[in-house]
CHARMM-style PDB file with segment names, atoms N, HN, CA, C and O in Angstrom:
ATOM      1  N   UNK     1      35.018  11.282  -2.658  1.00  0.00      PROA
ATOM      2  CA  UNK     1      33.752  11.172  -3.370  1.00  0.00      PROA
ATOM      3  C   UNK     1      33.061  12.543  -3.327  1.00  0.00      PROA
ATOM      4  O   UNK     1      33.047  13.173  -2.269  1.00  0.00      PROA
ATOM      5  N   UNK     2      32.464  13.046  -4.485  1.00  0.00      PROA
ATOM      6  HN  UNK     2      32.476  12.534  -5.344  1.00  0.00      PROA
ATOM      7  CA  UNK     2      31.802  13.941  -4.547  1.00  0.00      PROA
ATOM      8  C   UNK     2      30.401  14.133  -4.420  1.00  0.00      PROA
ATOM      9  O   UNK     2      29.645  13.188  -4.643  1.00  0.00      PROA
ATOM     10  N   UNK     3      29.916  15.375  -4.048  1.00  0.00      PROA
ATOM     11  HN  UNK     3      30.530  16.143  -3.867  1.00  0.00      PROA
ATOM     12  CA  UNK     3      27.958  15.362  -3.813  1.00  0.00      PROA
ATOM     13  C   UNK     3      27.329  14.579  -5.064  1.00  0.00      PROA
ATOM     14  O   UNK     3      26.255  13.979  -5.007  1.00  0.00      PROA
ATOM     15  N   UNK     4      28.106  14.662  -6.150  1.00  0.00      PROA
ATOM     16  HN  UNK     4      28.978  15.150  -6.197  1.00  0.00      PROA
ATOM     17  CA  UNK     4      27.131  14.534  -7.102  1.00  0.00      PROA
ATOM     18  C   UNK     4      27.192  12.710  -6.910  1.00  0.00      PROA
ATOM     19  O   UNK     4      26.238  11.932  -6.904  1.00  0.00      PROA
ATOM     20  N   UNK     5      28.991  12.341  -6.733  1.00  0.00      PROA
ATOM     21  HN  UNK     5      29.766  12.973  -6.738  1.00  0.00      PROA
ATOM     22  CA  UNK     5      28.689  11.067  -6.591  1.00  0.00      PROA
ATOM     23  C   UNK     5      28.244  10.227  -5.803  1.00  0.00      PROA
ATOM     24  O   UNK     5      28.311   9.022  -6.050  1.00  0.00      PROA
ATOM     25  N   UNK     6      27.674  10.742  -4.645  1.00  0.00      PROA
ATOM     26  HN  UNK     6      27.620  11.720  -4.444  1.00  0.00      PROA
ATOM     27  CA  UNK     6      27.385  10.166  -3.551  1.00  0.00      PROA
ATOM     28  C   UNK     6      25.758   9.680  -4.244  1.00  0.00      PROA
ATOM     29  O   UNK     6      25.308   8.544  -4.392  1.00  0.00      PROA
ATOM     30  N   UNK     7      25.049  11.200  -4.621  1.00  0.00      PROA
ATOM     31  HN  UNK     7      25.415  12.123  -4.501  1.00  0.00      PROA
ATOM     32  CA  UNK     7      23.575  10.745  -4.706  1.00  0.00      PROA
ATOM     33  C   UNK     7      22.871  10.220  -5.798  1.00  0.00      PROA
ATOM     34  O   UNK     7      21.726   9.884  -6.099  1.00  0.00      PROA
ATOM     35  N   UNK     8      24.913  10.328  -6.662  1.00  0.00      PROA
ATOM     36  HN  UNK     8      25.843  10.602  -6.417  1.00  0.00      PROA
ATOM     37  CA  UNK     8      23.844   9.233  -8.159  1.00  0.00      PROA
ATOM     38  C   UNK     8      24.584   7.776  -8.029  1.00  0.00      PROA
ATOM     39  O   UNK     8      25.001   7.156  -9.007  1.00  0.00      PROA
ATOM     40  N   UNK     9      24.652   7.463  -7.089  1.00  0.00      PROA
ATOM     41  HN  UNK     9      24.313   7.967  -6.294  1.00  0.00      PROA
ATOM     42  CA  UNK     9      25.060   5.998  -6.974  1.00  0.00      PROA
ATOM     43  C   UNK     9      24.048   5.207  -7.172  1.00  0.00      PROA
ATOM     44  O   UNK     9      24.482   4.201  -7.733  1.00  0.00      PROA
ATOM     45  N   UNK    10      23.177   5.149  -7.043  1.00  0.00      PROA
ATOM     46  HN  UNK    10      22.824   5.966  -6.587  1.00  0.00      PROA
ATOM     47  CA  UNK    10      22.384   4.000  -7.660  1.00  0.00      PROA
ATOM     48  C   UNK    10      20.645   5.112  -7.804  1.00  0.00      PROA
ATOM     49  O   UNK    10      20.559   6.036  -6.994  1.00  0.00      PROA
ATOM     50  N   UNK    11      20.047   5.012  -8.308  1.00  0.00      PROA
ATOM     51  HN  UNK    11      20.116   4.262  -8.965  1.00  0.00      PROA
ATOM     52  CA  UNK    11      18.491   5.261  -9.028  1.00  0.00      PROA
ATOM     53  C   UNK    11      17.946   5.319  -6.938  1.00  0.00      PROA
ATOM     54  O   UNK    11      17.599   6.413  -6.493  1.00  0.00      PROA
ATOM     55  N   UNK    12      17.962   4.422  -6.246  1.00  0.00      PROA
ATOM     56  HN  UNK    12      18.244   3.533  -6.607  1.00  0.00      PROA
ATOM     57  CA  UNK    12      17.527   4.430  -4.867  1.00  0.00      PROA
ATOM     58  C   UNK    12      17.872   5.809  -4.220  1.00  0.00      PROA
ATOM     59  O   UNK    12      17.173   6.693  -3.725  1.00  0.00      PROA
ATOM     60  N   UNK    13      19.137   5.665  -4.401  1.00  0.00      PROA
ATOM     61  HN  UNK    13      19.705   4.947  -4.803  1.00  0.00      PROA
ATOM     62  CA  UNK    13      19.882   7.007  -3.404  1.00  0.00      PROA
ATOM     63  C   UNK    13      19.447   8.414  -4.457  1.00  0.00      PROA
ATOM     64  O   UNK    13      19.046   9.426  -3.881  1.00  0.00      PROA
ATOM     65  N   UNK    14      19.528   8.416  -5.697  1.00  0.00      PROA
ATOM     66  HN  UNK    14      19.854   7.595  -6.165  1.00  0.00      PROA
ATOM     67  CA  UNK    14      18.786   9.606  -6.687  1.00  0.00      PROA
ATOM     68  C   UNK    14      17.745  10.083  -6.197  1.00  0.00      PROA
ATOM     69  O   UNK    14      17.362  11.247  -6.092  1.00  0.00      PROA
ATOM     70  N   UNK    15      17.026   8.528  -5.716  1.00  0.00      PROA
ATOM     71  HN  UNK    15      17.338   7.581  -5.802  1.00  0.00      PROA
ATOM     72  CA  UNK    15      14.989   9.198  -5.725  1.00  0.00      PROA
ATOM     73  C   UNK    15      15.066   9.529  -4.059  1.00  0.00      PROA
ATOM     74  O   UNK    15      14.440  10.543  -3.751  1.00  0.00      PROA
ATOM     75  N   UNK    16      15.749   8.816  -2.929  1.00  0.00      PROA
ATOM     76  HN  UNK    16      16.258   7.992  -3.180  1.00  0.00      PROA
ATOM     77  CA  UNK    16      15.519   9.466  -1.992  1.00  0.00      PROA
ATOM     78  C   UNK    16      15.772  10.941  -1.997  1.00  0.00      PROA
ATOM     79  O   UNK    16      14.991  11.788  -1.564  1.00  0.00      PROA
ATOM     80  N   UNK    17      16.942  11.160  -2.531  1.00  0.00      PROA
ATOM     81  HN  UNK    17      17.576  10.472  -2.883  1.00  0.00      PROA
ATOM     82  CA  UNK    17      17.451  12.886  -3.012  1.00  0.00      PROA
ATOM     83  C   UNK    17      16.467  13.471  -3.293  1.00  0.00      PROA
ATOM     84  O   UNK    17      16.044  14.267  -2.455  1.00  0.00      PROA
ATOM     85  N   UNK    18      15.890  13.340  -4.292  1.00  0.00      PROA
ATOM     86  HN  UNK    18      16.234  12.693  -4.973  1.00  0.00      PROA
ATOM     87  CA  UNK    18      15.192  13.780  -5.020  1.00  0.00      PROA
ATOM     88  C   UNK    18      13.679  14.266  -4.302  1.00  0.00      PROA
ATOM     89  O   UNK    18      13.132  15.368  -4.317  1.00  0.00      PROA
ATOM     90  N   UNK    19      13.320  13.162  -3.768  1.00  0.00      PROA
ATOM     91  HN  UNK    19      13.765  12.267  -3.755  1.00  0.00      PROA
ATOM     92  CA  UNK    19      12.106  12.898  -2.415  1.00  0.00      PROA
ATOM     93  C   UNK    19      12.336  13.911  -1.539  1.00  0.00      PROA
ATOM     94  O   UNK    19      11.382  14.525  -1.060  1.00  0.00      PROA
ATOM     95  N   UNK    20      13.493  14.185  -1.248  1.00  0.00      PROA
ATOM     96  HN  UNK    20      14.268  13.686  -1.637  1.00  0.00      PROA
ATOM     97  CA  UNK    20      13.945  14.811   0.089  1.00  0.00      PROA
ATOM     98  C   UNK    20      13.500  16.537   0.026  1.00  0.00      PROA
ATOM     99  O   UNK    20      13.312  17.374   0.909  1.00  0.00      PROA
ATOM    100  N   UNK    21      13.442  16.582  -1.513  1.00  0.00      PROA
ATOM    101  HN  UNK    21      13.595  15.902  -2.230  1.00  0.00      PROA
ATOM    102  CA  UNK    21      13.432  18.299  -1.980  1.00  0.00      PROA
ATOM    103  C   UNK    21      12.308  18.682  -1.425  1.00  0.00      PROA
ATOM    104  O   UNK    21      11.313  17.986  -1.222  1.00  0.00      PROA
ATOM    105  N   UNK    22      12.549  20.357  -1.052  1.00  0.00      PROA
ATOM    106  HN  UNK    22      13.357  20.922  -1.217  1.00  0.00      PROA
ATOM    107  CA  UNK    22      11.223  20.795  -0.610  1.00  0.00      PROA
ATOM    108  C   UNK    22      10.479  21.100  -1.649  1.00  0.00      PROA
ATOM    109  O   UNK    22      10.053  22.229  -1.407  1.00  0.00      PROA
ATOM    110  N   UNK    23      10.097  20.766  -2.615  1.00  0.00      PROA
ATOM    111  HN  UNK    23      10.443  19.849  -2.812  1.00  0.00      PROA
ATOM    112  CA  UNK    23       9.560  21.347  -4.347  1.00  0.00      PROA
ATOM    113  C   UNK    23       7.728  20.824  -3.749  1.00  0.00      PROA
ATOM    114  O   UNK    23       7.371  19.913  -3.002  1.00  0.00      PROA
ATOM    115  N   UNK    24       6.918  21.914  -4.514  1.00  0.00      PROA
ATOM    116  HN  UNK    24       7.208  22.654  -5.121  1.00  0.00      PROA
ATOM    117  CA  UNK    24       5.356  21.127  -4.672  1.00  0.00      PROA
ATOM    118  C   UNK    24       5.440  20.145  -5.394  1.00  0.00      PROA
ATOM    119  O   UNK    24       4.765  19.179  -5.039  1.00  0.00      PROA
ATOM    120  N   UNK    25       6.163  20.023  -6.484  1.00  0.00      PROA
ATOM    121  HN  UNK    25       6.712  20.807  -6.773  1.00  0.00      PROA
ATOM    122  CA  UNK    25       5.831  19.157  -7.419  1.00  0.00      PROA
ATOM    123  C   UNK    25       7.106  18.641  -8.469  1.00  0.00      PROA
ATOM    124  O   UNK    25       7.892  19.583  -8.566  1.00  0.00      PROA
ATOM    125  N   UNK    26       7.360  17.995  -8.915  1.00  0.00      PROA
ATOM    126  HN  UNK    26       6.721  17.229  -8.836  1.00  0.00      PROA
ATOM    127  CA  UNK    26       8.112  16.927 -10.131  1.00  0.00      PROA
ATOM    128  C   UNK    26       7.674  16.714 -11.323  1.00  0.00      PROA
ATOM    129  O   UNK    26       6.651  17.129 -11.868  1.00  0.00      PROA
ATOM    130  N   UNK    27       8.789  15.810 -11.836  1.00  0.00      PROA
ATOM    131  HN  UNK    27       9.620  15.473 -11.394  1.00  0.00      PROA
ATOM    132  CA  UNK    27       8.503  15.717 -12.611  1.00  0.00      PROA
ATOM    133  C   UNK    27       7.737  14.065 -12.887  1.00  0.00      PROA
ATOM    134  O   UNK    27       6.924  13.591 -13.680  1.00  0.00      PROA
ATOM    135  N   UNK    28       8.412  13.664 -11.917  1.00  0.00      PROA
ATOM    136  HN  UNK    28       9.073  14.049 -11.273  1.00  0.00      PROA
ATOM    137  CA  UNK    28       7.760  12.512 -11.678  1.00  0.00      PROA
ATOM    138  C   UNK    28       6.116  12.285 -11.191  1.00  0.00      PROA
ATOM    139  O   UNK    28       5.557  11.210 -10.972  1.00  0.00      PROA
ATOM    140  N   UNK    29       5.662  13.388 -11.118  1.00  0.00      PROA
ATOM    141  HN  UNK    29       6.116  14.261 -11.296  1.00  0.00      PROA
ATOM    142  CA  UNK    29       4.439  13.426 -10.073  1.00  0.00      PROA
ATOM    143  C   UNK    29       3.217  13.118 -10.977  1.00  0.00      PROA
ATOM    144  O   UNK    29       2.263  12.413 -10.647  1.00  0.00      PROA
ATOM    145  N   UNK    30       3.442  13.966 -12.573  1.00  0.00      PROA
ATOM    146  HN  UNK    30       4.217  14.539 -12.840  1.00  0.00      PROA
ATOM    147  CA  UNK    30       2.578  13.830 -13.500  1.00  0.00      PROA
ATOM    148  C   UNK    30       2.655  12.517 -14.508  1.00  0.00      PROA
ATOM    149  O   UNK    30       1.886  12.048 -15.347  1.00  0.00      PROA
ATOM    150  N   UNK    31       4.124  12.114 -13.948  1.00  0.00      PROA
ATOM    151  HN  UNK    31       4.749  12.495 -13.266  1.00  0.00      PROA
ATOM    152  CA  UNK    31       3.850  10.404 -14.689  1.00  0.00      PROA
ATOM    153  C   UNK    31       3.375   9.507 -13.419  1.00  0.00      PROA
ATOM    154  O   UNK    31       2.741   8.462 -13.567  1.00  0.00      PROA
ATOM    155  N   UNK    32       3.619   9.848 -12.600  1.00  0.00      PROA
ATOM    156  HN  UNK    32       4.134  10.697 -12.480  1.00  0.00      PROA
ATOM    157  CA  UNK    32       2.816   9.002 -11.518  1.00  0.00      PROA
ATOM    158  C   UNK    32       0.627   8.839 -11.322  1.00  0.00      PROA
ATOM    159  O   UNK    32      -0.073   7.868 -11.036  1.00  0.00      PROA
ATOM    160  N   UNK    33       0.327  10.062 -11.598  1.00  0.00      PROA
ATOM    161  HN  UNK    33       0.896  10.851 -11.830  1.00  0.00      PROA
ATOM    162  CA  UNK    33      -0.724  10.446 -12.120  1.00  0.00      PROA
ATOM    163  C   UNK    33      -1.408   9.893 -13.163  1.00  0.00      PROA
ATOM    164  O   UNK    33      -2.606   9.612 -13.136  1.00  0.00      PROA
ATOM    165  N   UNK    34      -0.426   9.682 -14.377  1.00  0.00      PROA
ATOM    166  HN  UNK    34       0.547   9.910 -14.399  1.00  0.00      PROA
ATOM    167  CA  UNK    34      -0.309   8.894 -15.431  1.00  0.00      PROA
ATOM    168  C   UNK    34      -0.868   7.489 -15.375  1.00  0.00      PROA
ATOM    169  O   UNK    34      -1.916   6.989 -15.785  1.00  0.00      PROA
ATOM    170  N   UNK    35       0.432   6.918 -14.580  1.00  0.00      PROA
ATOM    171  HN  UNK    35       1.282   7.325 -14.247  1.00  0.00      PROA
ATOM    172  CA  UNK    35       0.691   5.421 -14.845  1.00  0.00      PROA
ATOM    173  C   UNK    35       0.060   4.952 -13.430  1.00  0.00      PROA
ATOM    174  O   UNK    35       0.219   3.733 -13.367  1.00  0.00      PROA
ATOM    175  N   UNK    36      -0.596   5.435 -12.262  1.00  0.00      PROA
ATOM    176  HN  UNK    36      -0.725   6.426 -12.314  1.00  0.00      PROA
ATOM    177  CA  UNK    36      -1.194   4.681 -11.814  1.00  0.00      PROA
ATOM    178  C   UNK    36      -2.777   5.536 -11.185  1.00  0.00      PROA
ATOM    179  O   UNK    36      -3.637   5.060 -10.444  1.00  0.00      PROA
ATOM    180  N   UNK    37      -2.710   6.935 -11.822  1.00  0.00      PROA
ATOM    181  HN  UNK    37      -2.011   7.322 -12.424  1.00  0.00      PROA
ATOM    182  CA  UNK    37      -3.697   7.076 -10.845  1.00  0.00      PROA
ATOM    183  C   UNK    37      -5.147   6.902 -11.891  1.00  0.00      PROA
ATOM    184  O   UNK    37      -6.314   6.628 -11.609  1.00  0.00      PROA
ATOM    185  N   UNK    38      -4.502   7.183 -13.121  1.00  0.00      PROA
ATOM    186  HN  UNK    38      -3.554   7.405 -13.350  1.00  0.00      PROA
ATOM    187  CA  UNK    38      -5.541   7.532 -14.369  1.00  0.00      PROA
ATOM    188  C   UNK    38      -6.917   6.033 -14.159  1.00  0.00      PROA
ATOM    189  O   UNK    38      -8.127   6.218 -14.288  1.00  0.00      PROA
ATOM    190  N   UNK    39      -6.270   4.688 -13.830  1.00  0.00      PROA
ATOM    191  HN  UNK    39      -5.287   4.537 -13.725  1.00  0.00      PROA
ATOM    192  CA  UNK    39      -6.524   3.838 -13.926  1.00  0.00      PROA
ATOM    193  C   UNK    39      -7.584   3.587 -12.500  1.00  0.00      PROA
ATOM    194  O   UNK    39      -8.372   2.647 -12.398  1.00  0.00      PROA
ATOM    195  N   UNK    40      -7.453   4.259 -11.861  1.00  0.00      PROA
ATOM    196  HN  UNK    40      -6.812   5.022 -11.943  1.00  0.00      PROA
ATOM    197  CA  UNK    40      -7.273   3.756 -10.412  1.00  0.00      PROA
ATOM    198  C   UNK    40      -8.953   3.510 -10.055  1.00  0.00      PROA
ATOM    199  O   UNK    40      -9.704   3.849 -10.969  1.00  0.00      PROA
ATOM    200  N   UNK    41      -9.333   3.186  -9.333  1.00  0.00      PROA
ATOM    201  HN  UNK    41      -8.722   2.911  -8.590  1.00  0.00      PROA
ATOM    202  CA  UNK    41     -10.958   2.981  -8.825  1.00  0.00      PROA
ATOM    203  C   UNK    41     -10.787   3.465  -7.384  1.00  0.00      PROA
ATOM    204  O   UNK    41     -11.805   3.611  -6.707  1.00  0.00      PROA
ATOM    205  N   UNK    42     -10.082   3.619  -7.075  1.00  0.00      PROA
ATOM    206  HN  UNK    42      -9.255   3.501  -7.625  1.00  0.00      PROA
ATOM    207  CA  UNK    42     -10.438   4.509  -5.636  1.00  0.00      PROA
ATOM    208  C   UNK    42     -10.945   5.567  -5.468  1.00  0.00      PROA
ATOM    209  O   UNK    42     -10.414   6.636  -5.768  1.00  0.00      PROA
ATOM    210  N   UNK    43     -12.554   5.370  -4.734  1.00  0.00      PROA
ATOM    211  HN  UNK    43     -12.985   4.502  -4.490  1.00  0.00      PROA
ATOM    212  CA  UNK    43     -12.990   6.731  -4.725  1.00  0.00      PROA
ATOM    213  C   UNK    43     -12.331   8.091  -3.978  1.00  0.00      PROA
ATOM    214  O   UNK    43     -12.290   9.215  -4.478  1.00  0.00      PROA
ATOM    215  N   UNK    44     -11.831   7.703  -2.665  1.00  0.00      PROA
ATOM    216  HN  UNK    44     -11.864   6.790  -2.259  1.00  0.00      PROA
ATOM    217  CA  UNK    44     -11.126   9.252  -1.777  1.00  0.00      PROA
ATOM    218  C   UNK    44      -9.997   8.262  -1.976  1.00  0.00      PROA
ATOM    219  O   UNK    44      -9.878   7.093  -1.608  1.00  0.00      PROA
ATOM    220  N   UNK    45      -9.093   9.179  -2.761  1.00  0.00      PROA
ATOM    221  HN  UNK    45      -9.189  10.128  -3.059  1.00  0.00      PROA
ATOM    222  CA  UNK    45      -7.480   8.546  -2.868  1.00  0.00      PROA
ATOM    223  C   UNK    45      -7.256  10.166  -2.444  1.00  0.00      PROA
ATOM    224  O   UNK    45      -7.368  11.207  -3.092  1.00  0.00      PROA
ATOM    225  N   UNK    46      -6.902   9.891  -1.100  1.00  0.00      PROA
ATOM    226  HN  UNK    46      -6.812   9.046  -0.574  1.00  0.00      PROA
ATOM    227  CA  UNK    46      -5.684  11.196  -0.585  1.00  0.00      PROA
ATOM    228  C   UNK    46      -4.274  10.041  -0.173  1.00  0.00      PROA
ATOM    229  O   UNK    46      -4.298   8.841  -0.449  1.00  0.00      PROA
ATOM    230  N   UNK    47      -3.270  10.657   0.438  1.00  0.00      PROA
ATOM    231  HN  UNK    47      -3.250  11.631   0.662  1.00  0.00      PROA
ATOM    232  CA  UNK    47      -1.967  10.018   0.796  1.00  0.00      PROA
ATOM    233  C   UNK    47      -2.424   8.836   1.537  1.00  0.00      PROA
ATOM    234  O   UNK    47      -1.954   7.773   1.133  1.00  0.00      PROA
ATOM    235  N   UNK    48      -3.159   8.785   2.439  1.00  0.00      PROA
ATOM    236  HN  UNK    48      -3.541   9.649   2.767  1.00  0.00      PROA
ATOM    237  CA  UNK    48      -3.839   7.588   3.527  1.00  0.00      PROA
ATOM    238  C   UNK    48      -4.371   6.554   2.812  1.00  0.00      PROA
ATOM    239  O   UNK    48      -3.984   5.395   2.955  1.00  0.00      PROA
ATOM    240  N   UNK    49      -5.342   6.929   1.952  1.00  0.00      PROA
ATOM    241  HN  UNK    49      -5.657   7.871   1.836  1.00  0.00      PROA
ATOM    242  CA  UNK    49      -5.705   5.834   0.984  1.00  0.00      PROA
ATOM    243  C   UNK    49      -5.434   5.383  -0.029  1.00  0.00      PROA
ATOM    244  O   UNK    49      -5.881   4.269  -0.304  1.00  0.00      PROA
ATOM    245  N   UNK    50      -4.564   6.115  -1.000  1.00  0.00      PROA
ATOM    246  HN  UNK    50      -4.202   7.019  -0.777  1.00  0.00      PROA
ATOM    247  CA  UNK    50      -3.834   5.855  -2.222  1.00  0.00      PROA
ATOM    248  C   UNK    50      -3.472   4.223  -1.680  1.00  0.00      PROA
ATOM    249  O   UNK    50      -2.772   3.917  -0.716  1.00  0.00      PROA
ATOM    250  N   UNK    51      -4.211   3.281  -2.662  1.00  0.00      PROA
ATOM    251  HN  UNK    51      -4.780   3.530  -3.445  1.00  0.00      PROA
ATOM    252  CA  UNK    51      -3.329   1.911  -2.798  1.00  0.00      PROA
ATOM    253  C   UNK    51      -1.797   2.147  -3.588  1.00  0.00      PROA
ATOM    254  O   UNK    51      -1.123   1.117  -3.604  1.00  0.00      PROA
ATOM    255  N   UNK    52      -1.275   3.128  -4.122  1.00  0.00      PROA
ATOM    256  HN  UNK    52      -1.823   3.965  -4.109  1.00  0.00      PROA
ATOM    257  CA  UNK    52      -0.036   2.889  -4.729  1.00  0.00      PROA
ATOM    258  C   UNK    52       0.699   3.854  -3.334  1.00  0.00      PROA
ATOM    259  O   UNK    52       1.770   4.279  -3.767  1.00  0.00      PROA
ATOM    260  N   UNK    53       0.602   4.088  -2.611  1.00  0.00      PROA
ATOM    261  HN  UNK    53      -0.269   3.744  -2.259  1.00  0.00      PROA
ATOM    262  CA  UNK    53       0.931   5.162  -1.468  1.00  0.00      PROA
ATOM    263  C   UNK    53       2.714   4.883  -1.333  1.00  0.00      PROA
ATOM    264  O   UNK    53       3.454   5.772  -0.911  1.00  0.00      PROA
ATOM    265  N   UNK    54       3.357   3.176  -1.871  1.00  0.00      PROA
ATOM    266  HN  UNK    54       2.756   2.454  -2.214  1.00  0.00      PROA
ATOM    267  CA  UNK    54       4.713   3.270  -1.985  1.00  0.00      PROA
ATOM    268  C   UNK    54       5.091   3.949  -2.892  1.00  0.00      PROA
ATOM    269  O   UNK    54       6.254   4.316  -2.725  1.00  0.00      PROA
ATOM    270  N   UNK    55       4.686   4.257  -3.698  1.00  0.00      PROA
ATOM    271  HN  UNK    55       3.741   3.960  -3.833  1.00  0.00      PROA
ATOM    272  CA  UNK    55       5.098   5.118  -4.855  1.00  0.00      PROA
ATOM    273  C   UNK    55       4.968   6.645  -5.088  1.00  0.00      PROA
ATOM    274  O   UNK    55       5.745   7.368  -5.712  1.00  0.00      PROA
ATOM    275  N   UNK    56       3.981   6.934  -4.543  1.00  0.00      PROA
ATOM    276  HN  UNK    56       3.350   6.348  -4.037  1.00  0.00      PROA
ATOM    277  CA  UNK    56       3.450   8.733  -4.343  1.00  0.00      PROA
ATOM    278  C   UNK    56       4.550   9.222  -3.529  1.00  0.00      PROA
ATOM    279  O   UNK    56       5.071   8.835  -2.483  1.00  0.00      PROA
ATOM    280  N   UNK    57       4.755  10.250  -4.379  1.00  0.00      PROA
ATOM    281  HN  UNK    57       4.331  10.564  -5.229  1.00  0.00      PROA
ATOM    282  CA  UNK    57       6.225  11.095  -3.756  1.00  0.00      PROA
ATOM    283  C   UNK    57       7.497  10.171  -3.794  1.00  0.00      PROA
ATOM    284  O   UNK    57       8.403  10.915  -3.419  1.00  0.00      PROA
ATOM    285  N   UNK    58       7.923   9.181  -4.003  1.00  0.00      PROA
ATOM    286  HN  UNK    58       7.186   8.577  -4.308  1.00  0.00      PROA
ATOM    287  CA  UNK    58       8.801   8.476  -4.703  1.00  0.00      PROA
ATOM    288  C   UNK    58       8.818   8.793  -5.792  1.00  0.00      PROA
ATOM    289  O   UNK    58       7.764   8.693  -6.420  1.00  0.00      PROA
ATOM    290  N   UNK    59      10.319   9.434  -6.630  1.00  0.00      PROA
ATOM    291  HN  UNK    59      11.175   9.516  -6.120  1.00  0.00      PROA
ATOM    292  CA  UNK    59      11.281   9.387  -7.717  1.00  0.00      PROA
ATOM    293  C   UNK    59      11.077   7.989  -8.268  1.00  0.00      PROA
ATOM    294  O   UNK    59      10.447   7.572  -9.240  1.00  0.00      PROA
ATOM    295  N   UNK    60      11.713   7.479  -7.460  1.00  0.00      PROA
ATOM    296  HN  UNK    60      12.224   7.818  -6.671  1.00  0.00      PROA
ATOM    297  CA  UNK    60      12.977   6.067  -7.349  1.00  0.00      PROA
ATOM    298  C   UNK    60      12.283   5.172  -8.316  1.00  0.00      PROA
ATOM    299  O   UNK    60      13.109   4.450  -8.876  1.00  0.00      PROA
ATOM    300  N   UNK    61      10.818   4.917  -8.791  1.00  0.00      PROA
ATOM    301  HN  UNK    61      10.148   5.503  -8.337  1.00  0.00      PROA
ATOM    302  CA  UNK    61      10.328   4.254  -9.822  1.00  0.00      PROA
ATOM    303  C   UNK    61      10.411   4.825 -11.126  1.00  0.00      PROA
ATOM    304  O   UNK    61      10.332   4.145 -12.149  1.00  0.00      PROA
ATOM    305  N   UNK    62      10.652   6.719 -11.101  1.00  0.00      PROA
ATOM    306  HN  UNK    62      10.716   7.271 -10.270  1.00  0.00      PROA
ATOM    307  CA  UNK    62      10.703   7.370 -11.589  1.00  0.00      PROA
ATOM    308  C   UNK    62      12.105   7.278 -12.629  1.00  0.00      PROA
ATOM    309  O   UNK    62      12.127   7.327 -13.859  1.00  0.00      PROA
ATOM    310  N   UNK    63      12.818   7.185 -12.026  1.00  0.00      PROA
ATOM    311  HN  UNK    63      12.800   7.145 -11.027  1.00  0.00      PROA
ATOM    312  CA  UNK    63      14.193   6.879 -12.637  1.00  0.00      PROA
ATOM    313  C   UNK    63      14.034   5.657 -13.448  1.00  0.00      PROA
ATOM    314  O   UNK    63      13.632   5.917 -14.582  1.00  0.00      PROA
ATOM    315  N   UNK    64      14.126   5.063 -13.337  1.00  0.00      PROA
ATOM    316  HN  UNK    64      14.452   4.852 -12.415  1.00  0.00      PROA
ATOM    317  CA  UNK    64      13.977   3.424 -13.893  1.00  0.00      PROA
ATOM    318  C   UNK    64      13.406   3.544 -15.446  1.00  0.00      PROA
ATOM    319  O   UNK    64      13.798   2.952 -16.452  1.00  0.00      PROA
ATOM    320  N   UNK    65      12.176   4.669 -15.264  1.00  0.00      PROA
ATOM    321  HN  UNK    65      11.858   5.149 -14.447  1.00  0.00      PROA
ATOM    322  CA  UNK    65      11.657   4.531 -16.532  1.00  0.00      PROA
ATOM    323  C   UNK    65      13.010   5.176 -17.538  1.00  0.00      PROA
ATOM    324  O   UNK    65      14.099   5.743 -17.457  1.00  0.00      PROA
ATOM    325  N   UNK    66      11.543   4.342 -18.970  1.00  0.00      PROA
ATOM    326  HN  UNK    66      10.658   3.881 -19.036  1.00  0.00      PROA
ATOM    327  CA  UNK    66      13.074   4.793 -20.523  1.00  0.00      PROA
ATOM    328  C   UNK    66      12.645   6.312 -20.533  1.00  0.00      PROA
ATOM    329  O   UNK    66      11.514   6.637 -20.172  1.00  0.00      PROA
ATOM    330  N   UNK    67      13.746   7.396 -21.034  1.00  0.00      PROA
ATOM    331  HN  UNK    67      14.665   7.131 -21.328  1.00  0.00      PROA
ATOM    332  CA  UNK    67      13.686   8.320 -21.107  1.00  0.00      PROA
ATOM    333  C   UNK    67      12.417   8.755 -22.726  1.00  0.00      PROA
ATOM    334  O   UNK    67      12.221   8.254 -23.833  1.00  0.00      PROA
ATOM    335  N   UNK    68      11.893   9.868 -21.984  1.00  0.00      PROA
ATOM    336  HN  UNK    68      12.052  10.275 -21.085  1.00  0.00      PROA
ATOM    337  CA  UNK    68      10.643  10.640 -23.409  1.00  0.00      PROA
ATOM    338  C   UNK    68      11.793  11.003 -24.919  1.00  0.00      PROA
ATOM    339  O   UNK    68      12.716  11.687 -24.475  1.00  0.00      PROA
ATOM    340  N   UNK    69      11.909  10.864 -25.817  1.00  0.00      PROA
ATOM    341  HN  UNK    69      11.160  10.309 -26.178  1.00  0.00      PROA
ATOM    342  CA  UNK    69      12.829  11.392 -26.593  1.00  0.00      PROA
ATOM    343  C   UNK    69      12.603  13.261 -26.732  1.00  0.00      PROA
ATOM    344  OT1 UNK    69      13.376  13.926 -27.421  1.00  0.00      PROA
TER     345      UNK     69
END
């Protein structure tokens, strides 16, 4: 089995990969922003309080979505 096939075995093992990078930022970060923060009513949303906090810095929901054309 190869690197590539190890970490595209399923969308899970992609986004932990992906999670794992030392990067500031994604691409996922600005649809995350998007799709849950735009909405959000939390006044201090840092990492501690974010109600979506399973998802911040998680890919792995990221993948799933349909691709932008």
């Amino acid at each position: 089995m190869t690197n590539f096939e190890k970490i595209t075995e399923s969308p899970e093992t992609l986004g932990e990969f992906l999670g794992s990078l030392p990067c500031l930022e994604g691409p996922w970060d600005t649809a995350f922003h998007r799709a849950f923060c735009d909405g959000c009513a939390a006044e201090n949303c840092d990492a501690e309080n974010c109600p979506n906090n399973d998802q911040r810095n998680n890919p792995g929901w990221w993948l799933r979505m349909e691709a932008a054309e």
